[in-house]
C-alpha positions in Angstrom: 71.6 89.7 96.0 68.4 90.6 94.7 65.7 88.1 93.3 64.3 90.0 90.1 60.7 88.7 88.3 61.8 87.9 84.1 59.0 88.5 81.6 57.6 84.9 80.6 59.5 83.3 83.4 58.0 81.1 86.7 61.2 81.6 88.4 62.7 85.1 89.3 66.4 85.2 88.6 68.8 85.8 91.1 70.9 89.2 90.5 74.3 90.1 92.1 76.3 93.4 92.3 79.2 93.5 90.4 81.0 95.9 92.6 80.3 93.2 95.6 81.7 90.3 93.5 84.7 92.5 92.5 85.3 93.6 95.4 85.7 90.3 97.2 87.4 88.2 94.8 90.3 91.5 94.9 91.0 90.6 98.4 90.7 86.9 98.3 94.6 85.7 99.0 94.1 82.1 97.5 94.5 80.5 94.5 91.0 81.1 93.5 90.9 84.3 94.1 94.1 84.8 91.5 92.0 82.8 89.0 89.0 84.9 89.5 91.1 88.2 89.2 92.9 86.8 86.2 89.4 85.7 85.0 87.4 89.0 85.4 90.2 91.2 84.1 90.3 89.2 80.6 86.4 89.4 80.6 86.6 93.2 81.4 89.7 93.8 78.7 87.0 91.7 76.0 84.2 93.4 77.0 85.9 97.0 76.8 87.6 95.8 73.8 84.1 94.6 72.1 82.6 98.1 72.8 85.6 100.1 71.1 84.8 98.4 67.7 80.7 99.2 67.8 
């Protein structure tokens, strides 16, 4: 995590690594870490989608 100063902002906002956040929700064996797979893959699949159409 890294704290990063915003433009017009008191507070500096935190910033995570994707890869990081990926990487551990792949090898959590719970039922969160389903839901955060199942969650990440349909934002991915949007996100790629969303790009294809620009």
């Amino acid at each position: 995590m890294q704290k990063m100063p915003i433009a017009h902002s008191d507070k500096p906002v935190a910033l995570y690594s994707l890869d990081v956040i990926i990487s551990v929700g792949s090898r959590v064996k719970s039922q969160h870490g389903t839901q955060f797979r199942q969650w990440a893959t349909k934002r991915l699949k949007d996100y790629l989608a969303g790009l294809r159409h620009q």
